[in-house]
matplotlib code that plots the C-alpha trace (Angstrom):
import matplotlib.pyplot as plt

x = [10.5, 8.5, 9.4, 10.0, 7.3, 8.2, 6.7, 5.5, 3.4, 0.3, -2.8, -1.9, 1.5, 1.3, -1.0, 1.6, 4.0, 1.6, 0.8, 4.6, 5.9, 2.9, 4.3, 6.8, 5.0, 1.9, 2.7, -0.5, -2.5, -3.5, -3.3, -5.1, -8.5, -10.4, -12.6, -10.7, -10.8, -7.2, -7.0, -10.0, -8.2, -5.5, -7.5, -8.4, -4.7, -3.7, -6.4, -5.6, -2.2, -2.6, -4.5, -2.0, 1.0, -1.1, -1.6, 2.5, 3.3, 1.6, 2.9, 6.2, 4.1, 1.7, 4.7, 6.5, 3.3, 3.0, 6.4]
y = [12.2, 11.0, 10.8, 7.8, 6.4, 7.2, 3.9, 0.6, -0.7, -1.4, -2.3, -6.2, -5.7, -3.1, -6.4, -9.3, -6.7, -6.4, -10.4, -11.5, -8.8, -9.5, -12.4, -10.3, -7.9, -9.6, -13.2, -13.9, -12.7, -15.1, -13.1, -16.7, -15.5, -13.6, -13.0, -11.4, -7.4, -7.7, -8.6, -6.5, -3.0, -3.9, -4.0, -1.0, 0.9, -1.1, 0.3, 4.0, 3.8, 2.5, 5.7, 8.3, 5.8, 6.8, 10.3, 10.7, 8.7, 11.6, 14.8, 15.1, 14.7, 17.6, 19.7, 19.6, 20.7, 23.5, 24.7]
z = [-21.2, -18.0, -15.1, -12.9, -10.6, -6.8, -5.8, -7.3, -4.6, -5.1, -2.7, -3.1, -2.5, 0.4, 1.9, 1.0, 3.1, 6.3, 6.1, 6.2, 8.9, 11.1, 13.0, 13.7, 15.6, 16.8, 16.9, 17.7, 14.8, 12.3, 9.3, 7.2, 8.5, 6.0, 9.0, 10.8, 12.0, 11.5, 8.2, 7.3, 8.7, 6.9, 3.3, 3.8, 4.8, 1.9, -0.5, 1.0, 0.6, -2.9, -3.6, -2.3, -4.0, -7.1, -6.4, -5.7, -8.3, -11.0, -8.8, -11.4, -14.0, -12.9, -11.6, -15.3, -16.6, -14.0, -14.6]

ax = plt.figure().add_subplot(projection="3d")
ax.plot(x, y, z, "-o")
ax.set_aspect("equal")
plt.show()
């Protein structure tokens, strides 16, 4: 049996997240801009926190082997 995955977000989806709650929270950042800084910063929190989603998401599987 396997275990569960902790998360299912992904790089694209961790983006989609940032791009809808930034008007929120800086109203005037135009998260359209490819250009941006912005948008570019958030690529890459996106792509860090789809590695250590990964990561986490195979710690039960290394800790039933462990045990």
């Amino acid at each position: 049996m396997t275990a569960p995955p902790i998360s299912q977000m992904n790089s694209e989806t961790t983006l989609a997240e940032i791009k809808k709650k930034a008007p929120f929270y800086v109203p005037e950042w135009n998260t359209e801009d490819e250009r941006d800084l912005g948008v570019g910063l958030s690529r890459i929190f996106a792509n860090m926190t789809d590695t250590i989603t990964s990561r986490l998401n195979e710690a039960p599987q290394d800790r039933k082997s462990v045990v």
